[in-house]
NUNU-985946 format. One record per residue (C-alpha): x, y, z; residue in three letters. Coordinates in steps of 0.25 Angstrom, whole numbers. Each point is the difference from the previous one (the first is absolute). Example, Ala and Ser with C-alpha at 12.3 -4.5 7.8 and 13.67 -1.06 7.14 Angstrom:
<r><px>49</px><py>-18</py><pz>31</pz><residu>ALA</residu></r>
<r><px>6</px><py>14</py><pz>-2</pz><residu>SER</residu></r>
***
This chain:
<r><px>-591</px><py>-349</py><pz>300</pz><residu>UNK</residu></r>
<r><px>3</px><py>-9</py><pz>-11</pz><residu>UNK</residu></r>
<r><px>5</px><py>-15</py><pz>1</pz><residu>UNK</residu></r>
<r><px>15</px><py>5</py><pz>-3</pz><residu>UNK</residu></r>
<r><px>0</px><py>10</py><pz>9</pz><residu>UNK</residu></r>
<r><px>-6</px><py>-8</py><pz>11</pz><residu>UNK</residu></r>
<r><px>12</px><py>-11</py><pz>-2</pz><residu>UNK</residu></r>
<r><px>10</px><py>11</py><pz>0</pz><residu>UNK</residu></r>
<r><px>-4</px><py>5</py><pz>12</pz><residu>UNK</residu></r>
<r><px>0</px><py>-12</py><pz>6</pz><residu>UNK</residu></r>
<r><px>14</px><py>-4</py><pz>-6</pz><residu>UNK</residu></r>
<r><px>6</px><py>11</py><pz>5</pz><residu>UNK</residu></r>
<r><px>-6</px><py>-2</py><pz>16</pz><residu>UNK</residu></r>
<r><px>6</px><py>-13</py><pz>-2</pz><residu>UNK</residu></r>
<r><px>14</px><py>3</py><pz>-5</pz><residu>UNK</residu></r>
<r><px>1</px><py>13</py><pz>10</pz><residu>UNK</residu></r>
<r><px>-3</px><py>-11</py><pz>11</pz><residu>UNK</residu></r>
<r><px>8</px><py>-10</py><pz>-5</pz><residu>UNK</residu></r>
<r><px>12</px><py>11</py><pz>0</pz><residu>UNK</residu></r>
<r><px>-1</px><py>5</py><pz>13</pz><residu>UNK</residu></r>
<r><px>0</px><py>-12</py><pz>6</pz><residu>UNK</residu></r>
<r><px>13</px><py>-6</py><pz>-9</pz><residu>UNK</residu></r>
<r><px>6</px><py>15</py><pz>1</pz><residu>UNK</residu></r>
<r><px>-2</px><py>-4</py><pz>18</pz><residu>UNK</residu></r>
<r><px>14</px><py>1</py><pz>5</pz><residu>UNK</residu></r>
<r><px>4</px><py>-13</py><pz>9</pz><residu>UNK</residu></r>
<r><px>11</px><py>-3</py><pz>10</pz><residu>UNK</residu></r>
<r><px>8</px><py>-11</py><pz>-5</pz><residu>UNK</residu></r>
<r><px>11</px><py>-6</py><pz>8</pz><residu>UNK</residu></r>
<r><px>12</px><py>-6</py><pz>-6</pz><residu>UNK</residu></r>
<r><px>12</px><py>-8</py><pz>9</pz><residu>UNK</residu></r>
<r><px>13</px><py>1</py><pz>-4</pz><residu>UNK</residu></r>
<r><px>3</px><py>-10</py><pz>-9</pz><residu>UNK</residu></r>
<r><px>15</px><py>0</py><pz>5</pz><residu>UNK</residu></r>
<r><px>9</px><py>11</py><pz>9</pz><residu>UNK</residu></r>
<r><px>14</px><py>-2</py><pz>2</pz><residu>UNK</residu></r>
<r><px>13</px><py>10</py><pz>3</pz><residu>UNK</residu></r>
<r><px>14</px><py>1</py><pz>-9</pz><residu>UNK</residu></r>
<r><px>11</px><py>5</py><pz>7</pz><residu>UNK</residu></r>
<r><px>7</px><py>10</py><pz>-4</pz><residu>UNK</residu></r>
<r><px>11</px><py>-11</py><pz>-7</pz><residu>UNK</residu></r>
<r><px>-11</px><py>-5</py><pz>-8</pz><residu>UNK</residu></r>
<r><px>-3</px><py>-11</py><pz>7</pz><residu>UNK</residu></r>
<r><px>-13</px><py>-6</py><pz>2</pz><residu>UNK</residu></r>
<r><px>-5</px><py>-14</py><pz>6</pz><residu>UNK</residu></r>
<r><px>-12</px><py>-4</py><pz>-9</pz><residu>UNK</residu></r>
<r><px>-6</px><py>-9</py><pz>12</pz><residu>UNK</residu></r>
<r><px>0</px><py>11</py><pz>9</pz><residu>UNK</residu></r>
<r><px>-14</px><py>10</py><pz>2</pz><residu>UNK</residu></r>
<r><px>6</px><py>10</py><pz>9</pz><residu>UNK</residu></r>
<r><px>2</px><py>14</py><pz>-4</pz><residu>UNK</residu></r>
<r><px>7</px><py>7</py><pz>9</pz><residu>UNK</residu></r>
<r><px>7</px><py>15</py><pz>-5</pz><residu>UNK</residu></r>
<r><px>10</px><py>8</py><pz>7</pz><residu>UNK</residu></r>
<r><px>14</px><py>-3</py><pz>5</pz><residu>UNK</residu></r>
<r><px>5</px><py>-11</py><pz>10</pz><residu>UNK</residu></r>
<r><px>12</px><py>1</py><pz>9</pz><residu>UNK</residu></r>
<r><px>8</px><py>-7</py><pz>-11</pz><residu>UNK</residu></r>
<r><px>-3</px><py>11</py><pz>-8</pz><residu>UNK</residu></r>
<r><px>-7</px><py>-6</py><pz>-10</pz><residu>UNK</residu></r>
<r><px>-12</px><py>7</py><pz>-5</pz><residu>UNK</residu></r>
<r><px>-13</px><py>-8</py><pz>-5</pz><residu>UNK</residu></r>
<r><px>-11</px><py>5</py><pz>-9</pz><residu>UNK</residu></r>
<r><px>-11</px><py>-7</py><pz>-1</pz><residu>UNK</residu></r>
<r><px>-12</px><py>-5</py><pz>-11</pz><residu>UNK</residu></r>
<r><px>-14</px><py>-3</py><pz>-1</pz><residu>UNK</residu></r>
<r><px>-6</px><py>-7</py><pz>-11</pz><residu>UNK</residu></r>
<r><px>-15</px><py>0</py><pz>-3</pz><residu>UNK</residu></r>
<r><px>-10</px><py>-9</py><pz>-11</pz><residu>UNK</residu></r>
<r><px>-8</px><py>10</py><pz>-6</pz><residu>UNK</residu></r>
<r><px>-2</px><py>-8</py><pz>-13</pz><residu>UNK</residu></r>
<r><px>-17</px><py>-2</py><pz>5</pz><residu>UNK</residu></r>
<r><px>-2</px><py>15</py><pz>-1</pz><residu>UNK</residu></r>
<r><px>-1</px><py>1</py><pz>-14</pz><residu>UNK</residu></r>
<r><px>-13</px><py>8</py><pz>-4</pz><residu>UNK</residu></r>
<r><px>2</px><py>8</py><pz>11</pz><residu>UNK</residu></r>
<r><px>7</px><py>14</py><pz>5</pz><residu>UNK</residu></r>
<r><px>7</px><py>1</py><pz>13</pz><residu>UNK</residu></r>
<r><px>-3</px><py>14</py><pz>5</pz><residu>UNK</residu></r>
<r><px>7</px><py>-1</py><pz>14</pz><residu>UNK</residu></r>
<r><px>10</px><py>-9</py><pz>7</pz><residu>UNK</residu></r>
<r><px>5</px><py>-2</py><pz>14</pz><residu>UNK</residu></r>
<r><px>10</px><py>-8</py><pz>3</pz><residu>UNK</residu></r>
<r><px>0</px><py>-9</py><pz>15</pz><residu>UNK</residu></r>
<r><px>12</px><py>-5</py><pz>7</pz><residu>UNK</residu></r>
<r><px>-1</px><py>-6</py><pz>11</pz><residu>UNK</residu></r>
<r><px>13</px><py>4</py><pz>10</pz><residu>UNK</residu></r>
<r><px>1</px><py>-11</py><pz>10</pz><residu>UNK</residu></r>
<r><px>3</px><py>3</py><pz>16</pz><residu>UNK</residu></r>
<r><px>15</px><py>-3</py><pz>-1</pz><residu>UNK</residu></r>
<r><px>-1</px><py>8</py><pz>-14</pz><residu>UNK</residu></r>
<r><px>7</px><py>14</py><pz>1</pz><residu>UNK</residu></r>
<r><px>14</px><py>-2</py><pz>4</pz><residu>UNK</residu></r>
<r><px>6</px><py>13</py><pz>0</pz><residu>UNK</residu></r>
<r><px>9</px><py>10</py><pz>8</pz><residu>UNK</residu></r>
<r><px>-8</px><py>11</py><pz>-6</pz><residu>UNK</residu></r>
<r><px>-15</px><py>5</py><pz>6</pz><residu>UNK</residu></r>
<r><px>-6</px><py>-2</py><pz>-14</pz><residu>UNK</residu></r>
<r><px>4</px><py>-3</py><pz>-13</pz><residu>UNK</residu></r>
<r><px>-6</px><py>2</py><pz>-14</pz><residu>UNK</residu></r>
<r><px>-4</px><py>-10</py><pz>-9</pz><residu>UNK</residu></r>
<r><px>-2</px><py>2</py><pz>-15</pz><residu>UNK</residu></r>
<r><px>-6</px><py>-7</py><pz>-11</pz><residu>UNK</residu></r>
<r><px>6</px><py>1</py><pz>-15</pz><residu>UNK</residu></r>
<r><px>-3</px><py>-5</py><pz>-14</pz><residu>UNK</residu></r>
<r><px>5</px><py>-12</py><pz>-4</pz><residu>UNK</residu></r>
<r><px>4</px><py>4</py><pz>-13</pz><residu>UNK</residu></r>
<r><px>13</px><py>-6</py><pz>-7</pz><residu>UNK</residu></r>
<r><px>-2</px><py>-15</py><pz>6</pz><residu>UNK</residu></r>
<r><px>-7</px><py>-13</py><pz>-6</pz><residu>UNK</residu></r>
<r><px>-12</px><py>-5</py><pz>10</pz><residu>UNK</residu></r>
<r><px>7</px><py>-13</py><pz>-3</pz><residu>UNK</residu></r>
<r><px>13</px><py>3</py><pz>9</pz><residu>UNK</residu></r>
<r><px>-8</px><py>4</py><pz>12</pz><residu>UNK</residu></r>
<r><px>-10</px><py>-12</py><pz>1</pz><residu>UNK</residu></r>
<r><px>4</px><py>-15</py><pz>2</pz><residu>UNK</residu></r>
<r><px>2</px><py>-9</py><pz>15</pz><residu>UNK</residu></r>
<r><px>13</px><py>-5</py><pz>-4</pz><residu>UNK</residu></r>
<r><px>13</px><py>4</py><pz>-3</pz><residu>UNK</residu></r>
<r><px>8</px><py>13</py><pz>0</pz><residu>UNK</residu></r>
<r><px>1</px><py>12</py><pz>-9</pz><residu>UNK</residu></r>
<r><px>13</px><py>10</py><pz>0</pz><residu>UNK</residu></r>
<r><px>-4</px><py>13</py><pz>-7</pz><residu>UNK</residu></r>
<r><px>5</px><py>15</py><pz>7</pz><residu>UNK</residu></r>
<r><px>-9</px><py>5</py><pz>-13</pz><residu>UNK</residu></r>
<r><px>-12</px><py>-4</py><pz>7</pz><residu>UNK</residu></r>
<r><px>3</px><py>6</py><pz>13</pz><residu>UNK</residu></r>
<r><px>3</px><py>12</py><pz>-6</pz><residu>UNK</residu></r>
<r><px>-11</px><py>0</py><pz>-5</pz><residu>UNK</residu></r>
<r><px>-10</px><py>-3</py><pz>12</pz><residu>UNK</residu></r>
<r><px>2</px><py>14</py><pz>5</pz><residu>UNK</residu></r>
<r><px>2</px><py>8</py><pz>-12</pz><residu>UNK</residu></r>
<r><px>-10</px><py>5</py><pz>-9</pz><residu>UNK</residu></r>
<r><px>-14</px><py>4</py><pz>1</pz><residu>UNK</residu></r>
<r><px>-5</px><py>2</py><pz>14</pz><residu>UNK</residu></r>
<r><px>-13</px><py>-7</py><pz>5</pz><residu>UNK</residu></r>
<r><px>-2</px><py>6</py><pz>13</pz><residu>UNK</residu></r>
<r><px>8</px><py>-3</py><pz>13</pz><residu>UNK</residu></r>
<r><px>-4</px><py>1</py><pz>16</pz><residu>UNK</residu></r>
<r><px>7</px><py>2</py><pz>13</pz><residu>UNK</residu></r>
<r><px>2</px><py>-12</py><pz>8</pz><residu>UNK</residu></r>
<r><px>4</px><py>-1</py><pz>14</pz><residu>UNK</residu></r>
<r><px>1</px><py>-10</py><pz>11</pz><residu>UNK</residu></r>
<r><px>-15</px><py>3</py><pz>4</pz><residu>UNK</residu></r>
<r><px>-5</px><py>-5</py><pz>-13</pz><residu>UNK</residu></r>
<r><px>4</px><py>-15</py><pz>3</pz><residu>UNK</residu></r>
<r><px>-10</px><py>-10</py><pz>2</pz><residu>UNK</residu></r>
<r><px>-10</px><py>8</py><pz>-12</pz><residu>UNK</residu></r>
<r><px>0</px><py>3</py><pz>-15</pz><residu>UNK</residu></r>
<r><px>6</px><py>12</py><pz>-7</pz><residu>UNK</residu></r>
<r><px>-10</px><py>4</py><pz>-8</pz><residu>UNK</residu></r>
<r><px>6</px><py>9</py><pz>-12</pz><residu>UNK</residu></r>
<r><px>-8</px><py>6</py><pz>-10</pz><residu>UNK</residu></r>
<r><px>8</px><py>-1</py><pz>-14</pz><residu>UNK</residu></r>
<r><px>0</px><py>13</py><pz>-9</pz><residu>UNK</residu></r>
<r><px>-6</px><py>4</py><pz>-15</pz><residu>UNK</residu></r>
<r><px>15</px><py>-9</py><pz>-4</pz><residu>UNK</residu></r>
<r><px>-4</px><py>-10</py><pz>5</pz><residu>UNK</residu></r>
<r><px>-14</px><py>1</py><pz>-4</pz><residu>UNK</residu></r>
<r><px>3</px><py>1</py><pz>-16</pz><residu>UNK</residu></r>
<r><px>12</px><py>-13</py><pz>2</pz><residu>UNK</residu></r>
<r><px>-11</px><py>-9</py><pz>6</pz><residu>UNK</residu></r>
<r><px>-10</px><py>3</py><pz>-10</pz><residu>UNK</residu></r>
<r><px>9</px><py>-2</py><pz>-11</pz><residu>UNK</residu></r>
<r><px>4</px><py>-12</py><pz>6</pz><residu>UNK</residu></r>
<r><px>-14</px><py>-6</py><pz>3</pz><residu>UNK</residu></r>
<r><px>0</px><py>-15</py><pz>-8</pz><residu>UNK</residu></r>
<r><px>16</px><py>-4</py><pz>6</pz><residu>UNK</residu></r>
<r><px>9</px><py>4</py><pz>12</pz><residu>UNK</residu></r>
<r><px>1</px><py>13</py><pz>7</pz><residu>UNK</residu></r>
<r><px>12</px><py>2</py><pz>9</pz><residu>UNK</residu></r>
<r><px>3</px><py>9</py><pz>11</pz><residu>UNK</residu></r>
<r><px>16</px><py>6</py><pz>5</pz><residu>UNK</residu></r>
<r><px>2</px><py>4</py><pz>13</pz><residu>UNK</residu></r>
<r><px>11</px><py>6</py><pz>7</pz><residu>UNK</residu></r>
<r><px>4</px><py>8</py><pz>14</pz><residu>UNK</residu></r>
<r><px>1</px><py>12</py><pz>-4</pz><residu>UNK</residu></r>
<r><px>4</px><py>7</py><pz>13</pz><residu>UNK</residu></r>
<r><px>14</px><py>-8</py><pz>2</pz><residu>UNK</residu></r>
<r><px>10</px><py>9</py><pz>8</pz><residu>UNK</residu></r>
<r><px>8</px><py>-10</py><pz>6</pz><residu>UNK</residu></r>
<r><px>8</px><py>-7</py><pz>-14</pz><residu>UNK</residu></r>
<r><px>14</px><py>-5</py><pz>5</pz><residu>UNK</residu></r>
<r><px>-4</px><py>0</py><pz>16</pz><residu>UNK</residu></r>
<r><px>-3</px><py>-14</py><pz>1</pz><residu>UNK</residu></r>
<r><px>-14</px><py>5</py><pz>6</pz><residu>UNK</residu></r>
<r><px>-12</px><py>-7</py><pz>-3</pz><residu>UNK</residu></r>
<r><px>-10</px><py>9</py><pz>-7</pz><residu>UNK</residu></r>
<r><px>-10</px><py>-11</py><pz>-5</pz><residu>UNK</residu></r>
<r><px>-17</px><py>-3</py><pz>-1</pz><residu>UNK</residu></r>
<r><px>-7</px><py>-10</py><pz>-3</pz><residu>UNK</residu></r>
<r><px>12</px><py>-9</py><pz>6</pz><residu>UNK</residu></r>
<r><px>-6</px><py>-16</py><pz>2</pz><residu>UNK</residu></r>
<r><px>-11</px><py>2</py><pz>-10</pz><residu>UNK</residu></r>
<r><px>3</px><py>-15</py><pz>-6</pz><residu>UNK</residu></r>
<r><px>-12</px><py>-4</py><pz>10</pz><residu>UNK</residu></r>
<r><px>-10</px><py>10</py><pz>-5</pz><residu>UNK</residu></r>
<r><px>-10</px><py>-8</py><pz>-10</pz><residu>UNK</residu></r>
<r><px>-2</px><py>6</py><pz>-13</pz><residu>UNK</residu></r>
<r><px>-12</px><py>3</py><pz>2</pz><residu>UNK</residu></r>
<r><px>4</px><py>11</py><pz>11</pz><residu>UNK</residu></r>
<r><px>7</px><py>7</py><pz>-12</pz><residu>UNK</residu></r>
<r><px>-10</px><py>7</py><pz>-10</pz><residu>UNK</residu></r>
<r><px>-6</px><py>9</py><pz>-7</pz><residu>UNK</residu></r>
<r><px>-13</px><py>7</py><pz>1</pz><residu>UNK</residu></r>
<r><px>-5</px><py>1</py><pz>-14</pz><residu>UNK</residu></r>
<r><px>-14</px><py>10</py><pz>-4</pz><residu>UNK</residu></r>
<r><px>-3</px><py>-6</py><pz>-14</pz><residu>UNK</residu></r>
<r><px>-10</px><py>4</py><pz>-8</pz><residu>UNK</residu></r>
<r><px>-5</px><py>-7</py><pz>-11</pz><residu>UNK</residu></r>
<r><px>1</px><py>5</py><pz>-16</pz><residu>UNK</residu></r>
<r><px>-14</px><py>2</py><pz>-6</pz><residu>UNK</residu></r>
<r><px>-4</px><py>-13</py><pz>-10</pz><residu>UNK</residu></r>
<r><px>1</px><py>6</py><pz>-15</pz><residu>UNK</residu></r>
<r><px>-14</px><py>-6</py><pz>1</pz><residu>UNK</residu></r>
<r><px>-6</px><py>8</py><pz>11</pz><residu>UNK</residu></r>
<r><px>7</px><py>11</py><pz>-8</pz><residu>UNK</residu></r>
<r><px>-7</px><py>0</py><pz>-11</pz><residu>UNK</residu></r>
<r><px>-13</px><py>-4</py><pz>6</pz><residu>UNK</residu></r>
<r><px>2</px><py>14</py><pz>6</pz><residu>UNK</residu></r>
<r><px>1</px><py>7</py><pz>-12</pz><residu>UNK</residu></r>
<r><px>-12</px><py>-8</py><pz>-8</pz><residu>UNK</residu></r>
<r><px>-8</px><py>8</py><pz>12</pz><residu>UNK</residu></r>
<r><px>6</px><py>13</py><pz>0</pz><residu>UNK</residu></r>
<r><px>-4</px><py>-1</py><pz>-15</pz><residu>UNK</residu></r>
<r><px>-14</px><py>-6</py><pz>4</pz><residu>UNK</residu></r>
<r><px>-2</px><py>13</py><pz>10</pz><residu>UNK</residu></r>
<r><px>5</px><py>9</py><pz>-11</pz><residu>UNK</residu></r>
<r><px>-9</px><py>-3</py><pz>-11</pz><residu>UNK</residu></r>
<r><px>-12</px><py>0</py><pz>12</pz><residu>UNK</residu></r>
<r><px>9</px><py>15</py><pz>3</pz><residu>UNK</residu></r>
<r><px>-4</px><py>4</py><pz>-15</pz><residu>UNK</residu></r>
<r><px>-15</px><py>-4</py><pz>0</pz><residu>UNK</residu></r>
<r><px>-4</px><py>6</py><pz>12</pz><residu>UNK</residu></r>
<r><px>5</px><py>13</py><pz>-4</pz><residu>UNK</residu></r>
<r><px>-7</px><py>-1</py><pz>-13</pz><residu>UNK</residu></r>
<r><px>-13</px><py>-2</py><pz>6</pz><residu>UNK</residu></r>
***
């Protein structure tokens, strides 16, 4: 085996190691960067992180928001996501056994009106659409889920949104999708006094894996070519 050949070979056991290991999915964890509700008026309090969704006895229903910082994952590709919310004991506040809770794209609304700790935004646009659009995923909460997180696993949507997303902001919608109750002045609410809950308690579950360098790329194929010229001699002989 000639000295080409040799470096080839050993190019290309370095490159196929150095490619498995980048090409090694990890989980990364990313807090919300800011969570909030709008009212079905448009109104939303920029100082306040709780995001509560349903109907209160005044009949005003709430969707709520999650923002997250993905702009360190460039490089990479996200190729599951879950996202955990944690439902506190005096959470589910609701005349109903259970309620379902489902997660939308956010798709026709600037990052910027969702995030900021002062002031307040008036916009039914961005209500609207919280719980419209593209569906995430959603999960069935009830009264026994207080006091743990709902964990809830976001859908091939999600998936492609996050990814193209990777390098800003990525923002979630979520809405009570089960509400029978409109115009009874009947609560039919979860996640109610979340404005305790740290940031941290609201996040998503990230597998990232990382894109191959160009350079391990092309050590790769200097190899493959290495091997294929040793291919050639080996049969000739």
């Amino acid at each position: 085996m000639n000295t080409f050949r040799s470096t080839s070979l050993f190019i290309l056991i370095t490159a196929f190691l150095f490619s498995n290991a980048a090409s090694a999915d990890a989980t990364t964890i990313i807090s919300t960067y800011d969570r909030g509700h709008f009212q079905d008026d448009g109104t939303h309090y920029h100082w306040t992180t709780n995001y509560a969704a349903g109907n209160d006895s005044g009949n005003r229903e709430f969707r709520s928001f999650f923002v997250f910082d993905v702009s360190s994952l460039v490089g990479n590709t996200i190729t599951s996501a879950t996202l955990s919310l944690w439902l506190p004991e005096t959470g589910y506040a609701s005349q109903d056994y259970s309620e379902t809770y489902t997660l939308y794209d956010v798709r026709n609304t600037n990052i910027s009106d969702l995030i900021g700790t002062s002031g307040t935004i008036t916009n039914t646009d961005i209500f609207n659409d919280l719980g419209t659009g593209d569906i995430y995923g959603s999960t069935v909460v009830t009264e026994a889920d207080e006091g743990s997180y709902l964990n809830i696993v976001l859908g091939s949507d999600a998936l492609l949104d996050v990814n193209n997303a990777l390098g800003d902001y990525f923002a979630i919608g979520a809405a009570v999708t089960s509400l029978d109750h409109n115009g009874d002045s009947i609560q039919e609410v979860i996640f109610v006094n979340t404005q305790e809950v740290p940031l941290g308690d609201a996040f998503l579950s990230l597998e990232v894996t990382p894109i191959p360098e160009p350079a391990t790329m092309l050590l790769l194929g200097v190899g493959l070519v290495g091997l294929a010229g040793l291919r050639r001699n080996f049969k000739k002989s």
